[in-house]
N, C-alpha and C positions, 0 to 999 in steps of 0.2 A: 504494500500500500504506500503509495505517495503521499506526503503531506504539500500543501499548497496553499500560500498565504501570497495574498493582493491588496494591493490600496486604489481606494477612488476620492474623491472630493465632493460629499454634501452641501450642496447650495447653504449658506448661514442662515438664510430667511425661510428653508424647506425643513429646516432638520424635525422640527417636532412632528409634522408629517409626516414624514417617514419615519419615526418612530413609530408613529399608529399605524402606518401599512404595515409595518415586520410584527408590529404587536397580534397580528391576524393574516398572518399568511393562506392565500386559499389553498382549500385541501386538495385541490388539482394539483395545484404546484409544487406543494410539500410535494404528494406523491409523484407526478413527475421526476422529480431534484432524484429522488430515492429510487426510482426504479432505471433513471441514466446513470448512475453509477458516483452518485455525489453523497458523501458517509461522512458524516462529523463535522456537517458544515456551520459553520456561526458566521456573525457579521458582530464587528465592536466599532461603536462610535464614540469618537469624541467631540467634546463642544464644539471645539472648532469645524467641522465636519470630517473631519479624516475616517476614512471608513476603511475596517480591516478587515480582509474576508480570511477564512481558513477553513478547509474543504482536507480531507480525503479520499484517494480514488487510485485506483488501477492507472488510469491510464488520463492525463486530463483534457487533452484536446478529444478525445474520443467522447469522454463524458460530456464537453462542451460541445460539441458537434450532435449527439444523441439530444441533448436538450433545444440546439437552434430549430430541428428537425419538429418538436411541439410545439401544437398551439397556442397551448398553453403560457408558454414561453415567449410564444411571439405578441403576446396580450400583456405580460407582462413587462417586459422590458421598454414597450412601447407607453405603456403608462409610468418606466421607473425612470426612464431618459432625462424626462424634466426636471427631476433633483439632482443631478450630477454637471460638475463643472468640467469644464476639460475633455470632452466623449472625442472631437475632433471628427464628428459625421459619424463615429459608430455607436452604437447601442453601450448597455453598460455593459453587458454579458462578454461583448467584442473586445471591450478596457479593458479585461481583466487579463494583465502580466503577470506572473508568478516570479519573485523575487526569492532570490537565490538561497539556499539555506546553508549558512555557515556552522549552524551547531545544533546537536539537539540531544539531550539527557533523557536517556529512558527510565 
């Protein structure tokens, strides 16, 4: 299993909204997330908006590929777009770089 942590940018004016979306995630998309192969995922916000994602998975462009293929997904991102700084024309799902893991204690 791979571990996979990403950062994005919360609009400052969006954040408490988007707290209420993640506070009720739809059960489509939980289940979606869970059956393309996404295990252990969280998102951590801070005030400032910095948003920290962390997922594991087998494989993550595969995972992420299995999820662009829902409709699910594609209802969602297109309503999460609006909160996020920085997308540069793509979706947040497309933002998401996986930064390098230097260390990790089991």
């Amino acid at each position: 299993m791979r571990r996979i942590c990403f950062l994005l940018k919360v609009r400052a004016d969006r954040l408490e909204e988007y707290r209420a979306r993640h506070a009720d995630v739809w059960p489509e998309m939980r289940r979606a997330l869970s059956e393309t192969g996404w295990h252990n995922y969280s998102l951590f916000l801070r005030e400032d908006g910095l948003l920290v994602g962390y997922l594991e998975t087998e494989d993550f462009e595969a995972a992420r590929e299995a999820m662009a293929r829902t409709g699910v997904n594609a209802r969602w991102q297109a309503e999460m777009a609006e909160f996020f700084e920085e997308l540069d024309g793509v979706g947040p799902d497309e933002a998401m770089r996986p930064l390098t893991e230097v260390f990790h204690l089991d």
